[in-house]
MIVEX-908364 format. One line per 3 residues: number of its first residue (from 0); for each residue x negated, z negated, y of N, C-alpha, C, O, CB. Coordinates in steps of 0.1 Angstrom, whole numbers, plus 5000, padded with zeros to 4 digits. Glycine has a CB too. Example, Ala and Ser with C-alpha at 12.3 -4.5 7.8 and 13.67 -1.06 7.14 Angstrom:
2
0 = 4868/4922/4943/4877/4922/4955/4868/4922/4967/4858/4915/4967/4887/4910/4955 | 4872/4929/4978/4863/4929/4989/4871/4921/5000/4866/4920/5011/4859/4943/4994
//
This chain:
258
0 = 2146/3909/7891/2132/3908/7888/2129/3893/7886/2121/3890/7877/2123/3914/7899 | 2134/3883/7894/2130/3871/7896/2135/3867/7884/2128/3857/7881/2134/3865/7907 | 2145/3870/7875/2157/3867/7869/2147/3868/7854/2141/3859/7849/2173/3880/7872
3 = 2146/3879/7850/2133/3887/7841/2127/3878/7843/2127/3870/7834/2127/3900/7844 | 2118/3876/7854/2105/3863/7853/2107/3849/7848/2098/3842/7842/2099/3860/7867 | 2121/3843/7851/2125/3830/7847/2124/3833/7829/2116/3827/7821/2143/3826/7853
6 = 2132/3841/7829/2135/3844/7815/2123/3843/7806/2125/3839/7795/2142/3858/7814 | 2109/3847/7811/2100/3850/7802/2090/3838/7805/2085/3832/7796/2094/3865/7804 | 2088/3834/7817/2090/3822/7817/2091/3811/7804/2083/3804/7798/2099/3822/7825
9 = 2104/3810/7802/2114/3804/7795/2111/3803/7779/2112/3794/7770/2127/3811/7798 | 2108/3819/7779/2107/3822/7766/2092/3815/7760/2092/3809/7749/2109/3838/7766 | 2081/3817/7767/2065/3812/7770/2068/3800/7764/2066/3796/7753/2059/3811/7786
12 = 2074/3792/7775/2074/3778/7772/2083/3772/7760/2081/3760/7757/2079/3771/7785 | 2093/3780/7750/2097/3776/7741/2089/3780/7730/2090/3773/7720/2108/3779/7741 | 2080/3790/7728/2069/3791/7719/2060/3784/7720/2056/3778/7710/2065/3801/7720
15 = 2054/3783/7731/2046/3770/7733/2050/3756/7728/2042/3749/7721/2044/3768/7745 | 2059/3754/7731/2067/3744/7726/2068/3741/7710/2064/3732/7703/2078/3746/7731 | 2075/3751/7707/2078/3751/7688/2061/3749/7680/2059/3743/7669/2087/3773/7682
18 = 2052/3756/7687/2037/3760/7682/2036/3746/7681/2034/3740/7670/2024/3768/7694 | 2036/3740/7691/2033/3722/7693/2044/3714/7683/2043/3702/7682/2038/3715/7713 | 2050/3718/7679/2063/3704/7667/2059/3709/7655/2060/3702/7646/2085/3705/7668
21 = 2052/3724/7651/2047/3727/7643/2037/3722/7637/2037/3717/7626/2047/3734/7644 | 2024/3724/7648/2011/3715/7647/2015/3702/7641/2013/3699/7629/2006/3712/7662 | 2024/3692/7652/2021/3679/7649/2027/3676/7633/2024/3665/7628/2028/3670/7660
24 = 2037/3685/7625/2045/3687/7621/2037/3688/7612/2040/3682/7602/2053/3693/7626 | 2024/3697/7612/2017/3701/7599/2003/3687/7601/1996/3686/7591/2011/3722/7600 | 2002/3680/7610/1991/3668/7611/2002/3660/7603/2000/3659/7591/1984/3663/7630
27 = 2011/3655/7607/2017/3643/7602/2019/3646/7587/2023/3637/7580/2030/3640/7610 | 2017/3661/7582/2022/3666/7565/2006/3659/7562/2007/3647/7558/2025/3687/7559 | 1997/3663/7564/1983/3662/7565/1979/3645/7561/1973/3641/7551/1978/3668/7581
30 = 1983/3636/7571/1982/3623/7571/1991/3615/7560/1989/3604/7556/1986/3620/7585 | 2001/3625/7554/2007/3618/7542/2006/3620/7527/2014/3625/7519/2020/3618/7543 | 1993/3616/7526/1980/3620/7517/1989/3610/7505/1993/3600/7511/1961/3616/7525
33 = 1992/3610/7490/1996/3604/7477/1979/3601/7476/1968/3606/7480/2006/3617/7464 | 1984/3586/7466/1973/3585/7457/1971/3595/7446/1980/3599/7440/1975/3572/7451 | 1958/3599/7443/1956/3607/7435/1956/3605/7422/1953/3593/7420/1947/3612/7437
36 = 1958/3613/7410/1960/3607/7398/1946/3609/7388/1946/3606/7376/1974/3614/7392 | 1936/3614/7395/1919/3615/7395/1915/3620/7399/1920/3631/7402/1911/3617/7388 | 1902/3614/7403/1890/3619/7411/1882/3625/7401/1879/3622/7390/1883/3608/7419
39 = 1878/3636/7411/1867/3647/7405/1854/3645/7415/1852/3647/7427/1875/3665/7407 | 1847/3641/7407/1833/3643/7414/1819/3650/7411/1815/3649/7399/1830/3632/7416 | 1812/3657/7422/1807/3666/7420/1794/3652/7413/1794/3640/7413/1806/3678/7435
42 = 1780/3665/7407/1771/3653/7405/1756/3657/7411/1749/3646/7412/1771/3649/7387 | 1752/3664/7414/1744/3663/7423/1740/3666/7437/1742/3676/7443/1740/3666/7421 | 1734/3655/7442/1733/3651/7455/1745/3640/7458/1742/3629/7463/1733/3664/7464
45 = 1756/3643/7457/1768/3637/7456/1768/3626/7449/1773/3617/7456/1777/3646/7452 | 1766/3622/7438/1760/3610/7430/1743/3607/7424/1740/3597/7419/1767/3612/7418 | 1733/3618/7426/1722/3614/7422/1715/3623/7431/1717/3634/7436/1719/3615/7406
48 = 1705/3612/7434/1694/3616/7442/1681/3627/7439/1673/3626/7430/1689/3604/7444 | 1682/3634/7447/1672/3646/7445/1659/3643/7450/1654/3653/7454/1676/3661/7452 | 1654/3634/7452/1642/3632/7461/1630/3634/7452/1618/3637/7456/1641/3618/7468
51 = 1636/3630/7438/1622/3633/7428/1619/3650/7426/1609/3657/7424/1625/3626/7409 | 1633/3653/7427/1630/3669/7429/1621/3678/7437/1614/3687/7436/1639/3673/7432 | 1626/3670/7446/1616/3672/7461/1603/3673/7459/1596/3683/7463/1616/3659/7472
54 = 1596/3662/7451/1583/3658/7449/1579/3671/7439/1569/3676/7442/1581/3641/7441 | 1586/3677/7428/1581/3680/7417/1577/3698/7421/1567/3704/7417/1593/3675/7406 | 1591/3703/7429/1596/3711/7435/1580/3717/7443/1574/3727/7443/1609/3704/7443
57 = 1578/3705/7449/1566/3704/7460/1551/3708/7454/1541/3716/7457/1564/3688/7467 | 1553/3699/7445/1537/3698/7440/1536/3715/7431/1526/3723/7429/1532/3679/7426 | 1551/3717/7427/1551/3734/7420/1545/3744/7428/1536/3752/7425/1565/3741/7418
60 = 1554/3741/7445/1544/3753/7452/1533/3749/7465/1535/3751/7477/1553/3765/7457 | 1522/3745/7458/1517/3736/7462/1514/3728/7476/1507/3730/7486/1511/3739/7459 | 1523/3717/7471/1521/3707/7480/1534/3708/7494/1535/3699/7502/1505/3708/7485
63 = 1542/3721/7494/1555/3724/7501/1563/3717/7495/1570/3723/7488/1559/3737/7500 | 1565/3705/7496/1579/3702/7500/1592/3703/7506/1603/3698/7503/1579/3698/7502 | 1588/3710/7516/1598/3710/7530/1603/3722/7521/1615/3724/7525/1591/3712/7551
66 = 1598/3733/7509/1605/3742/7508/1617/3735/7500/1628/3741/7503/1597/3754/7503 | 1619/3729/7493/1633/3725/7483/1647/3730/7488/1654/3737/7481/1636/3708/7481 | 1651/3726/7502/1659/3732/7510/1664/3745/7503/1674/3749/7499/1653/3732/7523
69 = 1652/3751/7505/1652/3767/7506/1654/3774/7493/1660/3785/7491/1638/3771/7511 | 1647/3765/7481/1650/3765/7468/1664/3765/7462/1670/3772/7454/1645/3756/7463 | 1669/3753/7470/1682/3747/7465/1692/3758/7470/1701/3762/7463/1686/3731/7472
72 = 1691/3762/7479/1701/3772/7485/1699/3787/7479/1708/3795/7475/1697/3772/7502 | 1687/3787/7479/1688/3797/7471/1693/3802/7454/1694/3813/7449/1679/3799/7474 | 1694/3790/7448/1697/3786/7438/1715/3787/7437/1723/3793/7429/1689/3771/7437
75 = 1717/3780/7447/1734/3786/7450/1738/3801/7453/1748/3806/7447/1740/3779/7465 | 1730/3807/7461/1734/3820/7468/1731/3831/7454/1734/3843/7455/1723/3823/7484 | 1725/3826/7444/1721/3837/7433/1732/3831/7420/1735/3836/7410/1701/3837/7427
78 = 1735/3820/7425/1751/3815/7419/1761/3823/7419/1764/3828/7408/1757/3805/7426 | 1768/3825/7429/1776/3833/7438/1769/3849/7432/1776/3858/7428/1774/3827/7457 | 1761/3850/7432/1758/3869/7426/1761/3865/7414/1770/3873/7410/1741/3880/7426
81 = 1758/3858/7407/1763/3858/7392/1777/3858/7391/1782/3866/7382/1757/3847/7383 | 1784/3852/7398/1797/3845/7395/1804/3858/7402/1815/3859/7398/1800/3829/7402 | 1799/3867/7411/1806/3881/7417/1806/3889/7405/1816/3893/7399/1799/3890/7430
84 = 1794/3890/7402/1788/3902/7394/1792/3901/7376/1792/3910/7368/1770/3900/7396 | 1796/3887/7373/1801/3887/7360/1790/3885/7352/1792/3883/7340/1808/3899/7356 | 1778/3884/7357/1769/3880/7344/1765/3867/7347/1758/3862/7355/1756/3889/7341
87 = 1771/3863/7338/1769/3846/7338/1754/3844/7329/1749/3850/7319/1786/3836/7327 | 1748/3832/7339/1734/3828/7336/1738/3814/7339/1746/3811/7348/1720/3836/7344 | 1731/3804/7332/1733/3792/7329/1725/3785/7347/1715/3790/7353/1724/3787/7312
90 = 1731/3777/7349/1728/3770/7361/1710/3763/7364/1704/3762/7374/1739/3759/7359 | 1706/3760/7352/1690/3760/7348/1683/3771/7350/1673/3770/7357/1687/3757/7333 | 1688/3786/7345/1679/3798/7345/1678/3804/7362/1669/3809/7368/1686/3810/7335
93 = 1692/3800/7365/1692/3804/7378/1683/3794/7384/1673/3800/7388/1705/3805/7385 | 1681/3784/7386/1674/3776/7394/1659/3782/7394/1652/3787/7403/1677/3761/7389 | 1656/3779/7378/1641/3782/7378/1638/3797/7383/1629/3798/7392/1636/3780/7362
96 = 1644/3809/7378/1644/3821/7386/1643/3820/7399/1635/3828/7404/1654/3828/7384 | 1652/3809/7411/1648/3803/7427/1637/3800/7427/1630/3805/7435/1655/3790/7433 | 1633/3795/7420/1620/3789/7424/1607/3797/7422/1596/3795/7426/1619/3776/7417
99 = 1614/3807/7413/1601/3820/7415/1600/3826/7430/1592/3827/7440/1605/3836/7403 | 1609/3828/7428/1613/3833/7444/1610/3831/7451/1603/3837/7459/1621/3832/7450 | 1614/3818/7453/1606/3813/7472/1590/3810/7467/1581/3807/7476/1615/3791/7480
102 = 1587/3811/7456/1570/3808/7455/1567/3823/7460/1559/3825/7470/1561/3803/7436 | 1574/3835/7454/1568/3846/7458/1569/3847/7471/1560/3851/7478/1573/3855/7453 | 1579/3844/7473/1580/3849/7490/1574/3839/7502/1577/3839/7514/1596/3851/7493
105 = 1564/3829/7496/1555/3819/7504/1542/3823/7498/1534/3814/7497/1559/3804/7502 | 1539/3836/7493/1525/3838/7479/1520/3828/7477/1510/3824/7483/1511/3847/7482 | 1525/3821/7468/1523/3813/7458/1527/3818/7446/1538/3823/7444/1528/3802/7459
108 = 1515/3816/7437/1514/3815/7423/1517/3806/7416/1510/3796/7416/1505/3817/7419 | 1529/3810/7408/1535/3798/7399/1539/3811/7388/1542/3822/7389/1550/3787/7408 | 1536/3801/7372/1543/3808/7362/1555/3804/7355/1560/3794/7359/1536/3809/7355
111 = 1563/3811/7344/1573/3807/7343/1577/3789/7340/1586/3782/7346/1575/3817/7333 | 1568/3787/7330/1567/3778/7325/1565/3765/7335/1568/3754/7332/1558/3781/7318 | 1560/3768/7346/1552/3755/7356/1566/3760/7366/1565/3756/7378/1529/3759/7365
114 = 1575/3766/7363/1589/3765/7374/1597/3755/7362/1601/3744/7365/1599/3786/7380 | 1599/3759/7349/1607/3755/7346/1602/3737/7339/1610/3729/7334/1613/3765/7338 | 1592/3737/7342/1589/3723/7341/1590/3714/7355/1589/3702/7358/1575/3723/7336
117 = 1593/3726/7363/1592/3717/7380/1606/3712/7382/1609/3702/7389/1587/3729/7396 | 1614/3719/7375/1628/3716/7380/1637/3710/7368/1646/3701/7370/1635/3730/7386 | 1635/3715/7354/1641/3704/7342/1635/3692/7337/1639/3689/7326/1643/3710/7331
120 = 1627/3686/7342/1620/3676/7337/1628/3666/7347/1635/3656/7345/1602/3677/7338 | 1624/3671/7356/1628/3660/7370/1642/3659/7375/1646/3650/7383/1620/3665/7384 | 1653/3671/7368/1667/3672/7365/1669/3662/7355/1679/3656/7357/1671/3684/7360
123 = 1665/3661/7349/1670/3648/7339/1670/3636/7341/1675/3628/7333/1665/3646/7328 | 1665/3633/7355/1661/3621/7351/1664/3613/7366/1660/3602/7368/1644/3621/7345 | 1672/3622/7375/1673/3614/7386/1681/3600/7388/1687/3597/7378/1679/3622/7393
126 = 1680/3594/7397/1685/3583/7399/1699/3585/7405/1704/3597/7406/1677/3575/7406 | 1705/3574/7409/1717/3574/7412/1716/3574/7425/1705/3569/7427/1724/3565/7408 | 1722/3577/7437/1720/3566/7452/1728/3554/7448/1737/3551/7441/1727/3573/7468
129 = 1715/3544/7463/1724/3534/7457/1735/3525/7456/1737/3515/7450/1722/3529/7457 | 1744/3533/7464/1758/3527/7466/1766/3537/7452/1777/3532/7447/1766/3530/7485 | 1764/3542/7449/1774/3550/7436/1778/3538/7425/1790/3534/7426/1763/3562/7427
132 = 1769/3534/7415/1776/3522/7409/1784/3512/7410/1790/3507/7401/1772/3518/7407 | 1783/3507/7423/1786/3497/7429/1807/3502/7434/1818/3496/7435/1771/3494/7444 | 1800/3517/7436/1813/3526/7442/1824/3529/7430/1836/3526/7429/1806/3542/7447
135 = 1816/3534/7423/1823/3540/7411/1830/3529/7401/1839/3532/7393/1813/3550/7403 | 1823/3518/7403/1832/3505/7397/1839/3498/7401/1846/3490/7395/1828/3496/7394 | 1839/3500/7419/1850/3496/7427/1870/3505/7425/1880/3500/7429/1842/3498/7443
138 = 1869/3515/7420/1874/3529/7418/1881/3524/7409/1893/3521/7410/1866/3542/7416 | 1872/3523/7391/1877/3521/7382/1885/3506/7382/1893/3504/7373/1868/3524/7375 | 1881/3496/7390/1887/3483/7392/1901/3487/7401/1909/3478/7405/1875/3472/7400
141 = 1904/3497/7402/1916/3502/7411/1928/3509/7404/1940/3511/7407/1911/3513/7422 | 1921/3514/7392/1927/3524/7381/1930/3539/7380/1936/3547/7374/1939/3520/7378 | 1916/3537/7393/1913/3555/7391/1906/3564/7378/1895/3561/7373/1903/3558/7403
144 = 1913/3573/7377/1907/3581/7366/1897/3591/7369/1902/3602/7373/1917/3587/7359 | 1882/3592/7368/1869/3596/7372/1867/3603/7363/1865/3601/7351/1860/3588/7374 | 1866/3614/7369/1857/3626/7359/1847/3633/7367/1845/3631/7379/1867/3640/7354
147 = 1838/3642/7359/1828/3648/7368/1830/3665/7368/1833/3670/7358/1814/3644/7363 | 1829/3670/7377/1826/3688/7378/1814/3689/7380/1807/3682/7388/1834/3697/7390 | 1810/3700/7371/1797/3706/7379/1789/3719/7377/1791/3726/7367/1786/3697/7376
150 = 1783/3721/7386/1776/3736/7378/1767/3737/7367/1765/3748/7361/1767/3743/7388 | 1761/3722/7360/1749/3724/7356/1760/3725/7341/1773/3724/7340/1736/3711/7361 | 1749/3727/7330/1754/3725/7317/1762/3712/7310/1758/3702/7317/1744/3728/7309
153 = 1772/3708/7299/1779/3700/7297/1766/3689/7296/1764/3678/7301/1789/3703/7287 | 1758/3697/7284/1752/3685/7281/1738/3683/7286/1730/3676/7280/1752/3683/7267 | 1737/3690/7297/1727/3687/7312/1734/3674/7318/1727/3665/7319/1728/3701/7325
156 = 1746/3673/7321/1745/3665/7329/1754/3655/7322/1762/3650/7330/1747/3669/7344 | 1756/3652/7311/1756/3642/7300/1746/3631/7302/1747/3619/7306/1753/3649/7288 | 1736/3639/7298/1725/3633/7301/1720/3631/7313/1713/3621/7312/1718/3637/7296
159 = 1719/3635/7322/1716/3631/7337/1721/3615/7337/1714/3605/7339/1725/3642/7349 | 1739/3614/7334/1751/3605/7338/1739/3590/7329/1737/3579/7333/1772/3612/7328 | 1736/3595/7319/1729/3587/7309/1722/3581/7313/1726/3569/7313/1723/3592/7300
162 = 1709/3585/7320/1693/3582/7321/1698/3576/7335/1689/3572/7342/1679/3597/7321 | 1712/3574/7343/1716/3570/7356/1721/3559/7353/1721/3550/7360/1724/3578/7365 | 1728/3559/7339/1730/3546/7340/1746/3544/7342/1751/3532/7342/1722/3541/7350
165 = 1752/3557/7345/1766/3561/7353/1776/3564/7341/1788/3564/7342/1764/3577/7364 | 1769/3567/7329/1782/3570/7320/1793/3566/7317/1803/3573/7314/1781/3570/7312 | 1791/3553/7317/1808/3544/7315/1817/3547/7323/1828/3550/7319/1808/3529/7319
168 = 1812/3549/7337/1821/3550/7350/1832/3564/7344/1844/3561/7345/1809/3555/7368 | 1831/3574/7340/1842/3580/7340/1842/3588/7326/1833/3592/7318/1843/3588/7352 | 1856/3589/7327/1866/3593/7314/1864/3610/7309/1871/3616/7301/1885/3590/7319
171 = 1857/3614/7314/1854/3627/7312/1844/3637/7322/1844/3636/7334/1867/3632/7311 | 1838/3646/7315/1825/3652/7321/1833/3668/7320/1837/3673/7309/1808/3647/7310 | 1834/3675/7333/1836/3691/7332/1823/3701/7333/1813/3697/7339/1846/3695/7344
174 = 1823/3710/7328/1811/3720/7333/1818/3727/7335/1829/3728/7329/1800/3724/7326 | 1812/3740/7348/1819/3753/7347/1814/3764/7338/1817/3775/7339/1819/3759/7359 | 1804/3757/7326/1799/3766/7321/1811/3770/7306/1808/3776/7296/1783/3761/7319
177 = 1821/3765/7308/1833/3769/7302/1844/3778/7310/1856/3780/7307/1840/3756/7298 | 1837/3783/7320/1850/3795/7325/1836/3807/7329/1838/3819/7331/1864/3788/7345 | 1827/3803/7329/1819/3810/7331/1812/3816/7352/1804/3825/7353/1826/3819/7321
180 = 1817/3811/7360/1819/3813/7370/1811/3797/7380/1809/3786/7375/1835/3818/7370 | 1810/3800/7387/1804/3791/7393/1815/3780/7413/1820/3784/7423/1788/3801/7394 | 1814/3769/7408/1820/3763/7418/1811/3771/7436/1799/3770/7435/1818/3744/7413
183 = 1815/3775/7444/1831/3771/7447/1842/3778/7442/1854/3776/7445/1836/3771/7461 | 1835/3789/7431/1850/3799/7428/1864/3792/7428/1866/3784/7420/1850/3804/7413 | 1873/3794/7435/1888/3788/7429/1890/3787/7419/1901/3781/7419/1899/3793/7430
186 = 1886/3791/7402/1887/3797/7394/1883/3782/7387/1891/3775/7381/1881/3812/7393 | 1868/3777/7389/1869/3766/7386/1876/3753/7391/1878/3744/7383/1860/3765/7386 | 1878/3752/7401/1891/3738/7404/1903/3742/7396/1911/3733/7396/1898/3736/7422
189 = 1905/3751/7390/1922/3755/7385/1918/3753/7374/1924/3744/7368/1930/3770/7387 | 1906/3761/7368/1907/3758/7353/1903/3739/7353/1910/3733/7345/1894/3768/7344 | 1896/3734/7359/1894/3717/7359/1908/3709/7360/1913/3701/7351/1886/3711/7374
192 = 1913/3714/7370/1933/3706/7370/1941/3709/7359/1949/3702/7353/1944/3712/7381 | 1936/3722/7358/1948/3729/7341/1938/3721/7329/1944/3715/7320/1948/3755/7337 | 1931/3721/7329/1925/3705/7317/1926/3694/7318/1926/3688/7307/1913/3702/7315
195 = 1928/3688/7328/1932/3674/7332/1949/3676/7332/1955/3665/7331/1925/3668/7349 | 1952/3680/7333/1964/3679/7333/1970/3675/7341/1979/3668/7336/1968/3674/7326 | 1971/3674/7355/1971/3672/7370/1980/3682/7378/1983/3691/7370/1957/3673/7374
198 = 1986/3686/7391/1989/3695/7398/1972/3691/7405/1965/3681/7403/2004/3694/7404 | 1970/3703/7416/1958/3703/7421/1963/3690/7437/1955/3683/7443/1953/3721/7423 | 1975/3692/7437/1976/3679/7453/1975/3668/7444/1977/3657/7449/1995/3677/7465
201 = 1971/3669/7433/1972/3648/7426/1959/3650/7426/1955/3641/7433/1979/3641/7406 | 1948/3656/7422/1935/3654/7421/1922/3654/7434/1922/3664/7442/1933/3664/7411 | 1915/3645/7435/1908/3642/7448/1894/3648/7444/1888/3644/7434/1907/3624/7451
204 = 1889/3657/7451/1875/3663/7443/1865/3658/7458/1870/3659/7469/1876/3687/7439 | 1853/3653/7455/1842/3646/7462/1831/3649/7459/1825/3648/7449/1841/3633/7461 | 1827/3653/7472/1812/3659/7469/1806/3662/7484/1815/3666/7492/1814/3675/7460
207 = 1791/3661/7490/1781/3656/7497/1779/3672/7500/1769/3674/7507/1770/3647/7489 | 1790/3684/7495/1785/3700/7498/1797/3706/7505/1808/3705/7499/1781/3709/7484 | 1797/3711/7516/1806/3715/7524/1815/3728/7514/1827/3731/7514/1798/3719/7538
210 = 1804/3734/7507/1807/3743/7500/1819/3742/7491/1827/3751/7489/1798/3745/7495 | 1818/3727/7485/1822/3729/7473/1838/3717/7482/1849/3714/7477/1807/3722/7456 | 1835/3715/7489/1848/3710/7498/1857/3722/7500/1868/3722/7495/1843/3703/7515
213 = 1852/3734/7508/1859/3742/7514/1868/3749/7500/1880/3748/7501/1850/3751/7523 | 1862/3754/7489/1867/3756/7470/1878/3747/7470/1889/3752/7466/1855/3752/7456 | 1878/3732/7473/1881/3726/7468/1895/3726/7476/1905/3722/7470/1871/3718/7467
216 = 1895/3728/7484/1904/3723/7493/1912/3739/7493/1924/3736/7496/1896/3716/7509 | 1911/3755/7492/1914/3762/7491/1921/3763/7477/1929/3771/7472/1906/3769/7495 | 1917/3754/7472/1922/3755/7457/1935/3744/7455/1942/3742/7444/1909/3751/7445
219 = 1936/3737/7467/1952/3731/7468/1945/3715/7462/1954/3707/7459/1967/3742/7453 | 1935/3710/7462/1932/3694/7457/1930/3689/7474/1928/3695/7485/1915/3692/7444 | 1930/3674/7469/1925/3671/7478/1912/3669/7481/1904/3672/7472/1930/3665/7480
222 = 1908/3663/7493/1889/3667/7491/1883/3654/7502/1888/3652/7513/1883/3690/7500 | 1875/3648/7498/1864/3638/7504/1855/3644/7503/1852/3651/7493/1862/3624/7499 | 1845/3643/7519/1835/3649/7521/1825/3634/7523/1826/3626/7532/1838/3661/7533
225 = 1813/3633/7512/1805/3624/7513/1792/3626/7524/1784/3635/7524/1803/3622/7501 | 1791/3613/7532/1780/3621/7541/1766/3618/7541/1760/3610/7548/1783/3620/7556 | 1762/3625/7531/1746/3623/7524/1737/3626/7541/1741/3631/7552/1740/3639/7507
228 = 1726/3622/7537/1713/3628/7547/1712/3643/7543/1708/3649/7533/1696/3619/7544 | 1715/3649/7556/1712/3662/7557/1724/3671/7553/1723/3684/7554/1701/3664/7549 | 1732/3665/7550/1748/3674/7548/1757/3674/7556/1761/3663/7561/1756/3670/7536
231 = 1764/3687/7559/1774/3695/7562/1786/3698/7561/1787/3703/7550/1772/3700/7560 | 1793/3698/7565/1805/3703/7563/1806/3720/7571/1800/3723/7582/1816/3691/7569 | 1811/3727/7566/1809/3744/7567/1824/3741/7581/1835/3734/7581/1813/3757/7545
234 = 1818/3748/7590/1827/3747/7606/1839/3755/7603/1850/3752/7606/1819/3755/7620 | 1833/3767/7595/1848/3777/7595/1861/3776/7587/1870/3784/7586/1845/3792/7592 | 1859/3760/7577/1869/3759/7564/1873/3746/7570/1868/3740/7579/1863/3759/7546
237 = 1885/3745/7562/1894/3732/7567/1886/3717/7566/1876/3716/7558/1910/3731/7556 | 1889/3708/7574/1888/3697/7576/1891/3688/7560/1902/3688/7554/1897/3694/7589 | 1880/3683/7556/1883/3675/7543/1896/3664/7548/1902/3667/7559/1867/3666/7537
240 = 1901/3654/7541/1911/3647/7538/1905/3636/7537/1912/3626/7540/1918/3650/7529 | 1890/3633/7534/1888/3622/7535/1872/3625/7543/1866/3635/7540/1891/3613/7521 | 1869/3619/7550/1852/3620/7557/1844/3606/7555/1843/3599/7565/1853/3622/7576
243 = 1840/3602/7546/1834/3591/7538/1821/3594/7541/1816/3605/7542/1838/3591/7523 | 1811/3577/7542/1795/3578/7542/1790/3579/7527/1781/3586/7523/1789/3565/7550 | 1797/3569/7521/1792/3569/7506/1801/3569/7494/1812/3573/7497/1785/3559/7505
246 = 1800/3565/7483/1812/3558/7470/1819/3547/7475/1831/3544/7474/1805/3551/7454 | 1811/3542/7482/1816/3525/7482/1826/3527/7493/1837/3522/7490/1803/3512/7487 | 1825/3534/7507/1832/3536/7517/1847/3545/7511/1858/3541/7515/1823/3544/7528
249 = 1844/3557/7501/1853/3556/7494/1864/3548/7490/1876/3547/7495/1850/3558/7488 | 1859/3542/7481/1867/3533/7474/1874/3523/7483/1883/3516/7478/1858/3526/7464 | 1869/3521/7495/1875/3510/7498/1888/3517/7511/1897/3512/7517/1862/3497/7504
252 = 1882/3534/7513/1895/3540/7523/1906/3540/7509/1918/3537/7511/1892/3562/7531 | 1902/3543/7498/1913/3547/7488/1921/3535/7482/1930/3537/7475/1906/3554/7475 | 1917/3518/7486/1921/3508/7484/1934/3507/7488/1943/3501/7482/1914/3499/7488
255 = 1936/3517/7503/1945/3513/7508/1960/3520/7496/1971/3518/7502/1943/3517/7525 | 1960/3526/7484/1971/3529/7480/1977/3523/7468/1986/3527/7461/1971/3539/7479 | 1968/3506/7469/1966/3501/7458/1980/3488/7464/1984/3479/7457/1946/3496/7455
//
């Protein structure tokens, strides 16, 4: 009996053991992160500031501000039914359709027209935050190759990049409104790498949404999580690769592969 107890004993502590050379085994794979051969970055919130949104958003149902939150999210979560469900609706229709929504469901009266003026007027025209330029030229002074992903339309956020002032900064603009599906699907990081021409461990995808980290990072890229006011990283998906405050803090962890 005693003999049996050693034994199992024995056995405990060599599983325990192997569990542990494994771990460190898979941290130390983790820590030996390649320079990437481009960065993918998300573009709202992540590069341009929503605060005018806020305002516009607000004065739509009147004078609520504090609801945008609620908008925005919901604007994703009717993302995700489109992108299950196969009927693809443009990232604009969905939004303004949110914003019926939460007016209804706060009774407020709003019409079609006074939603889609609350949210595409003031989409066009956001600003940058203000470390992004300053960020995104520090990057390109490195010989990183910058592109953008996003949910909104190509030449939505063409123009956004435009009226920011941000266009130069990178070599190419993606939409998912070419696979039809919406980020975080896997479906869009694969089709983005299979266009860049990249394996998905060379490409660095960045973005201020836990969401679009956890996609990102299931889809085999690597992933910086930017830490805007009021953002998240989602508890139950892997740990980003890089945990950055802004572009600029970026650029200067990413210096080190220079």
């Amino acid at each position: 009996m005693k003999i049996r107890t050693l034994l199992s004993l024995a056995s405990a502590f060599l599983l325990l053991n192997s569990s542990n050379v494994l771990a460190n085994d898979s941290t130390e794979s983790a820590a030996q992160l390649t320079k990437p051969k481009v960065i993918i970055f998300d573009v709202n919130e992540t590069l341009l500031d929503l605060e005018n949104m806020r305002k516009s958003v607000g004065t739509a149902l009147n004078g609520r501000d504090d609801l945008l939150p609620l908008w925005f999210s919901t604007m994703l979560h009717h993302s995700l039914v489109v992108s299950a469900t196969g009927e693809y609706q443009s990232f604009g229709n969905i939004g303004v359709a949110s914003l019926e929504m939460v007016a209804e469901i706060n009774g407020i009266a709003i019409t079609h027209e006074q939603a889609k003026t609350a949210i595409v007027t003031p989409l066009r025209s956001l600003p940058a935050h203000p470390d992004v330029a300053e960020g995104l030229a520090a990057l390109k002074a490195q010989g990183y190759k910058l592109v953008t992903l996003t949910n909104s339309s190509l030449e939505g956020v063409q123009l956004q990049l435009k009226n920011a002032n941000l266009s130069q900064y990178f070599d190419a603009n993606l939409s998912i409104e070419s696979v039809g599906v919406f980020k975080p699907h896997l479906s869009t990081y694969q089709w983005a790498i299979k266009d860049l021409g990249v394996n998905a461990n060379e490409a660095l995808m960045v973005a201020a949404h836990g969401w679009d980290i956890a996609g990102a990072d299931k889809a085999g890229l690597q992933t910086a999580f930017i830490r805007r006011q009021g953002k998240v990283l989602f508890p139950l998906a892997a740990e980003p690769d890089y945990n950055v405050l802004d572009v600029n803090d970026l650029a200067k962890t990413l210096a080190k592969f220079n």
